[in-house]
C-alpha positions as CSV (number, residue, x, y, z in Angstrom):
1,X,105.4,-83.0,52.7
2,X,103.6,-85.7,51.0
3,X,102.5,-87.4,54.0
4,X,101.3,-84.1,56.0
5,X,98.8,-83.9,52.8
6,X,97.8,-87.5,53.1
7,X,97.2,-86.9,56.4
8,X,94.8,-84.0,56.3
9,X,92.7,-85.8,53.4
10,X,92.3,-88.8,55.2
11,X,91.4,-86.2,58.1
12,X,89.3,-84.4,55.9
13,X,87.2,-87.4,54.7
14,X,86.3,-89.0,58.1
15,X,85.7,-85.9,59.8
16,X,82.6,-85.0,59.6
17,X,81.0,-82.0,61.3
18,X,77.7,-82.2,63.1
19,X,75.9,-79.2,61.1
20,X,72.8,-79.1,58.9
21,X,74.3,-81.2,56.1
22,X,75.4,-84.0,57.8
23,X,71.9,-85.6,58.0
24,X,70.0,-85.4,55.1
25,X,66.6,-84.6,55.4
26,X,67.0,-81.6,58.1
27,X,66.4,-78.5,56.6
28,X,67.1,-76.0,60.2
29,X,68.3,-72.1,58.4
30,X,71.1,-72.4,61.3
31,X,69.3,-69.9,63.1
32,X,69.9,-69.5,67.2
33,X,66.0,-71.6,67.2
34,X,67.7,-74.8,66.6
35,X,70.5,-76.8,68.2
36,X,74.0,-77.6,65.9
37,X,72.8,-80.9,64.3
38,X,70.0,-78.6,62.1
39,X,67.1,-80.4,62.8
40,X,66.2,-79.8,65.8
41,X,64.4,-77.1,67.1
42,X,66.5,-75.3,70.8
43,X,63.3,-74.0,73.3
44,X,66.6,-73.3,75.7
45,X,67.3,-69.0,75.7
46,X,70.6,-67.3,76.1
47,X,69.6,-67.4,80.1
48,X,68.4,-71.0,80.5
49,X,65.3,-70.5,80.7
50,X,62.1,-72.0,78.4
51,X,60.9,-70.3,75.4
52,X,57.4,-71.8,75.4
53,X,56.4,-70.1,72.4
54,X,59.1,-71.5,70.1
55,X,57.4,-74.6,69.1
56,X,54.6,-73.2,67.0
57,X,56.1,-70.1,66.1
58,X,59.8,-70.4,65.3
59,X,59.9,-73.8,63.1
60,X,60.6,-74.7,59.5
61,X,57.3,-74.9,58.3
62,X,57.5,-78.7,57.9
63,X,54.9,-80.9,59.3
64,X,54.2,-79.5,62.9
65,X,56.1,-76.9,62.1
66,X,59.2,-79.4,62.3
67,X,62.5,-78.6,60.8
68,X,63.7,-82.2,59.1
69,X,61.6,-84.6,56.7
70,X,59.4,-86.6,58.9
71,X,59.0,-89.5,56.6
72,X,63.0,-89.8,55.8
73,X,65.1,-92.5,57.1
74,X,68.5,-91.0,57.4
75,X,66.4,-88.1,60.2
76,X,64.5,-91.5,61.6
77,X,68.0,-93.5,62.0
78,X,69.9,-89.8,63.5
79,X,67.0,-89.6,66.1
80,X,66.6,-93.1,67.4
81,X,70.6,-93.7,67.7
82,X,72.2,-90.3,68.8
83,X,69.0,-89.0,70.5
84,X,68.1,-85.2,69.8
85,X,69.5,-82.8,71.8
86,X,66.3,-81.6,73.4
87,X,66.0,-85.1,75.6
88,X,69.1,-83.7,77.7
89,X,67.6,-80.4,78.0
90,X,63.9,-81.5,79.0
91,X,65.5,-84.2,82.2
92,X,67.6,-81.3,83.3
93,X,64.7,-79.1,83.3
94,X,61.9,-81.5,84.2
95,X,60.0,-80.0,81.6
96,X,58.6,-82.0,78.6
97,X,57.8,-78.3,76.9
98,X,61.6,-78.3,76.8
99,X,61.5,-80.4,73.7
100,X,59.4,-80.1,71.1
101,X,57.1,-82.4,69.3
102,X,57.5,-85.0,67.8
103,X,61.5,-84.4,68.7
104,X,60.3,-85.6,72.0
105,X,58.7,-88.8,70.4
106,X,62.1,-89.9,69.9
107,X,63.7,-90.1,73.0
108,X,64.4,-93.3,74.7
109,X,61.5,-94.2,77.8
110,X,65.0,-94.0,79.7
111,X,65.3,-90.5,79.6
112,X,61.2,-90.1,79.6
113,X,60.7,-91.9,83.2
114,X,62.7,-89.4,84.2
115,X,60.2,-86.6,83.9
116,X,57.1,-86.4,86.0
117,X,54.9,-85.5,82.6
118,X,56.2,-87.4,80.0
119,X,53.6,-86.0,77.3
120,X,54.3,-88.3,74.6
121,X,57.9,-89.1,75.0
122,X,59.2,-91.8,73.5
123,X,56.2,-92.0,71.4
124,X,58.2,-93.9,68.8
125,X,59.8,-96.5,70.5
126,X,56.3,-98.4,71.7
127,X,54.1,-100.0,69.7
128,X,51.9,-99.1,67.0
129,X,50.0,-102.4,65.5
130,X,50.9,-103.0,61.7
131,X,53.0,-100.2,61.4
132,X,55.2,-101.9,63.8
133,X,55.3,-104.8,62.2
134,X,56.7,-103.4,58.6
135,X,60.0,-104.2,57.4
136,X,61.6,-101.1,59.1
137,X,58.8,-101.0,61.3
138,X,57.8,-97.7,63.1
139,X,60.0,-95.3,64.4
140,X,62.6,-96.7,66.2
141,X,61.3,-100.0,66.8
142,X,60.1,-103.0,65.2
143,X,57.7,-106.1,66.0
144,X,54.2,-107.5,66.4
145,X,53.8,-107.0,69.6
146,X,54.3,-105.0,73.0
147,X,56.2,-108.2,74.0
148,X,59.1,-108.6,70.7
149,X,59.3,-105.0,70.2
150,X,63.3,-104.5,69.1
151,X,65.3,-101.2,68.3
152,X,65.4,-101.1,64.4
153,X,68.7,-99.1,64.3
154,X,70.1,-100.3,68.2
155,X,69.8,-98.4,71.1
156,X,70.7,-94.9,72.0
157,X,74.1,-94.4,74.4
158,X,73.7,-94.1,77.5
159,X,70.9,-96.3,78.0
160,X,71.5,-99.6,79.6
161,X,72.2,-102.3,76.9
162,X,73.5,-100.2,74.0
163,X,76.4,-100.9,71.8
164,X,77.5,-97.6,70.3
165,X,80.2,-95.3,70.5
166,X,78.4,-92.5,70.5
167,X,78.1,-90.7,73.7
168,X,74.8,-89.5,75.0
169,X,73.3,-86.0,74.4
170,X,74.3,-83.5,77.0
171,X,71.8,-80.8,78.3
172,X,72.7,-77.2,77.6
173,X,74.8,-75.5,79.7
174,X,72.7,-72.5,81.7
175,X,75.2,-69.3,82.6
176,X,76.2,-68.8,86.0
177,X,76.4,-65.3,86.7
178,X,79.9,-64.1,87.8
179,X,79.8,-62.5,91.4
180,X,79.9,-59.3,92.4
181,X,83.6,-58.0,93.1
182,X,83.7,-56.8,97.0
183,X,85.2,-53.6,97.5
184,X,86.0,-52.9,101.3
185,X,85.3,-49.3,102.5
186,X,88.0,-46.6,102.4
187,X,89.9,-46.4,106.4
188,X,88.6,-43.9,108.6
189,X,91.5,-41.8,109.9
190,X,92.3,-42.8,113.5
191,X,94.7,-39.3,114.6
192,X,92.4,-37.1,116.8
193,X,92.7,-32.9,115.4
194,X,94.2,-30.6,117.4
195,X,92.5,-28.8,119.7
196,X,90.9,-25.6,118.9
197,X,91.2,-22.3,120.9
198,X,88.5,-19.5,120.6
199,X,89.9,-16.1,120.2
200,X,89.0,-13.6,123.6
201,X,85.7,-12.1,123.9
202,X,86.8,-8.6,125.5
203,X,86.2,-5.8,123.5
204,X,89.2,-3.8,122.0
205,X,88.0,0.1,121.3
206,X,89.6,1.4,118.0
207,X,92.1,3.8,118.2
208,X,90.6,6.5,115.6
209,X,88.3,8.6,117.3
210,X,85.1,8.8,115.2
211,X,85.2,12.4,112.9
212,X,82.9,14.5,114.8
213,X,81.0,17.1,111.6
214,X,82.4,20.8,112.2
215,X,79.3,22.5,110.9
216,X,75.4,21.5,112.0
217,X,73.1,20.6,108.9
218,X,71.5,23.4,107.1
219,X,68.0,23.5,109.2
220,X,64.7,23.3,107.2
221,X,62.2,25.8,107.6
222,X,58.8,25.2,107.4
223,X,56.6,27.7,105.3
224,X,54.1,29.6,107.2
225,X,51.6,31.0,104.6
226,X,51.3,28.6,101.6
227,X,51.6,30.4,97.9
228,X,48.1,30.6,96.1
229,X,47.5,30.9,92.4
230,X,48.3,33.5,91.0
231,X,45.1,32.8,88.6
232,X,41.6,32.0,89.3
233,X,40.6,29.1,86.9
234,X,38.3,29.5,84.5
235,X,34.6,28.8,85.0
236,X,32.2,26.8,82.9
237,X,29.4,28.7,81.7
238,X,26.2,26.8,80.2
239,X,24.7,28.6,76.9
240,X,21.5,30.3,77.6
241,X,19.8,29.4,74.7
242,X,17.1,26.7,74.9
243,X,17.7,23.1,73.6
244,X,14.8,22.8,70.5
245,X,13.3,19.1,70.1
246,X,13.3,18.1,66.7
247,X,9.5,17.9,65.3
248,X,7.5,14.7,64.4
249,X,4.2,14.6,62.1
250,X,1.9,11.3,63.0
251,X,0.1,9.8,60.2
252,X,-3.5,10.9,60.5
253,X,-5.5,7.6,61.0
254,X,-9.6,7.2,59.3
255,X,-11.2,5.5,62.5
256,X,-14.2,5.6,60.8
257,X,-14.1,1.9,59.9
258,X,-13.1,0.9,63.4
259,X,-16.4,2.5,64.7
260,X,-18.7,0.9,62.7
261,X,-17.3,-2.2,63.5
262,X,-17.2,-1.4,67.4
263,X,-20.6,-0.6,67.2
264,X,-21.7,-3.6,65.3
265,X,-20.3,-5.8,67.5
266,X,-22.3,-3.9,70.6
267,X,-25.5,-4.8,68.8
268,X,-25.2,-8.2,68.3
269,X,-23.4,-8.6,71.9
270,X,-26.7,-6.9,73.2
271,X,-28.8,-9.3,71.2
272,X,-26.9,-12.0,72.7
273,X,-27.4,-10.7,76.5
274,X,-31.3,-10.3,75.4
275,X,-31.7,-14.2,74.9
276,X,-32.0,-15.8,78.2
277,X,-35.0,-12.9,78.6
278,X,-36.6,-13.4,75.9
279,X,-36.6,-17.2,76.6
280,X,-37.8,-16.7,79.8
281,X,-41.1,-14.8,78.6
282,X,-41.7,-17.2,76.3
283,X,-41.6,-20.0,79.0
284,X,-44.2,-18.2,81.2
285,X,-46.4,-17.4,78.0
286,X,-46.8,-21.4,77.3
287,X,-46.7,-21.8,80.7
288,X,-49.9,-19.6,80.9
289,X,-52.0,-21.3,77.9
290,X,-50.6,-24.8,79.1
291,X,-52.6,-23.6,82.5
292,X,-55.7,-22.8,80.7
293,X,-55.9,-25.4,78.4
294,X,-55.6,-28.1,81.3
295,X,-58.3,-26.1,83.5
296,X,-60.9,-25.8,80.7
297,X,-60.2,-29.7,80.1
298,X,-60.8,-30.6,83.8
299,X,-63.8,-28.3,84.3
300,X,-65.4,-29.9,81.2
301,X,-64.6,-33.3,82.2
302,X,-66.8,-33.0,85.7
303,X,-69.5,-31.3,83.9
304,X,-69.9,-34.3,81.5
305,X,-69.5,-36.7,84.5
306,X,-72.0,-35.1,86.5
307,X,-74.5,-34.0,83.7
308,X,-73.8,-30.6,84.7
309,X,-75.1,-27.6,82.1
C-alpha cells in the first residue's frame, strides 16, 4: 500500500500536463480558438479548413491580439524548443495564414522553406543587430552576426542537429468522412404469372321477361279555350282638376339711375366720335389763312421788286 502511494506521487510530480498552466506567461481562456498548450491561437476548424478571420478577431487581447506575454522568457524558451503547434498545421496546409503572427515568427526556417510564402516565418531565429547580440539575445537566437548566430535555448526536434527529446509538433488531424453504406436493390421476381383468360363475349339474354305496364298512362288533354278573368282590372283615372303654379312677386327695380347714366355715357361717346371732324375743319381753316397769308406775301414781294403800284 505504501509503495502504490509512492508511486502515484512520484507520478504525480513529474507529470506534467500540457495545458494553460504549464507555461507561464500564456493566458489562452481554453477556448476551441487555441490549441492544448494555451498559448497558441488554432486557425484549423472542426472540418480542416482555415479560419482566416481568427487572427484579429478571436485572440487574447495581448499585443497583436496574442494570447501569451510576448516579452516573457518561459513563452520565448516554450516556442523556440517545442515549436508551436501552428508550424505543423501551416506545412501541411501550405498556408502561412494557417499560423498566426508572431506564432509563426517562431518556427524553425526548416519548417518555413517548406512553404512557398513564408510571410515572416522564423522571424525570430535570424538576425536582428544589437538585439541579437544581448545576453539572451533575440528570440531564439543569439550573436553579432548573420554568420555566429546560435540557438539560445537549442534547437527544435525534428530539425537536423537537435538534441532534445521532445518530439516535433504534429499538424492537426483533418476528418475523413465515413462512406456511404451501399445498399443493393431488392430482386426482381424471376416466375412468369399465369396466363389470363378473358371471359366470352356472346350475349346471354336474362331469363325474366321485362314487366310489360297493364294500364296506358292517363293521357293529357290539352285545353281548348283558355279561362279569362273573371274581373276587369281597375283603371287609372287622372284628376280633372288643374295643377296651380305657386305665385312669385319680383322686387320692383328704380332704373332711373341706370338711365341717366346710359345717357351720359351716349353724350360723351358722341363727343368723342365728333373729334376727328372737328379736327379736320380746323386743319382746312389754317390751311385756308396759311394760303392767303403766303399769296399776299408773294404778290407784295414782286410788286416791291418791280416798283409796281
Amino acid at each position: 500500500m505504501l509503495i502504490s502511494i509512492s508511486f502515484l506521487f512520484i507520478f504525480s510530480v513529474v507529470y506534467v500536463p500540457s495545458t494553460k498552466a504549464a507555461i507561464p506567461g500564456c493566458f489562452c481562456g481554453g477556448s476551441s480558438s487555441c490549441y492544448s498548450d494555451g498559448c497558441t491561437r488554432k486557425t484549423i476548424k472542426a472540418d480542416g479548413s482555415i479560419d482566416y478571420g481568427l487572427c484579429g478577431s478571436a485572440g487574447c487581447g495581448g499585443a497583436y491580439n496574442c494570447c501569451y506575454d510576448t516579452n516573457g522568457v518561459d513563452v520565448t524558451k516554450y516556442f523556440c524548443i517545442q515549436q508551436p503547434p501552428c508550424c505543423a498545421d501551416m506545412v501541411a496546409r501550405n498556408d502561412p495564414e494557417a499560423c498566426c503572427w508572431p506564432e509563426r515568427g517562431y518556427c524553425h526556417p526548416f519548417y518555413c522553406n517548406q512553404v512557398s510564402r513564408p510571410e515572416r516565418c522564423g522571424w525570430y531565429w535570424s538576425f536582428h543587430g544589437e538585439w541579437s547580440g544581448r545576453e539572451l539575445g533575440y528570440g531564439c537566437t543569439k550573436g553579432t552576426s548573420d554568420a555566429d548566430l546560435k540557438p539560445v535555448y537549442g534547437l527544435p526536434a525534428g530539425v537536423p542537429g537537435a538534441t532534445h527529446p521532445t518530439s516535433p509538433p504534429q499538424p492537426t488531424k483533418i476528418p475523413t468522412a465515413k462512406p456511404t453504406q451501399y445498399i443493393p436493390p431488392t430482386v426482381i421476381p424471376t416466375s412468369i404469372p399465369t396466363q389470363y383468360t378473358p371471359p366470352p363475349t356472346t350475349y346471354i339474354p336474362p331469363t325474366v321477361p321485362p314487366v310489360v305496364p297493364t294500364s296506358p298512362p292517363s293521357q293529357f288533354t290539352i285545353p281548348t279555350n283558355p279561362p279569362l278573368p273573371t274581373q276587369m282590372p281597375t283603371v287609372f283615372t287622372a284628376p280633372k282638376q288643374g295643377f296651380a303654379f305657386p305665385s312669385w312677386k319680383l322686387p320692383v327695380l328704380n332704373t332711373e339711375p341706370l338711365k341717366i347714366i346710359a345717357k351720359s355715357t351716349i353724350i360723351q361717346s358722341e363727343k368723342v366720335m365728333n373729334i376727328p371732324s372737328e379736327a379736320t375743319n380746323k386743319i382746312i381753316q389754317l390751311d385756308s389763312s396759311l394760303e392767303f397769308a403766303i399769296t399776299s406775301f408773294i404778290q407784295k414781294l414782286i410788286a416791291d421788286i418791280f416798283n409796281i403800284k
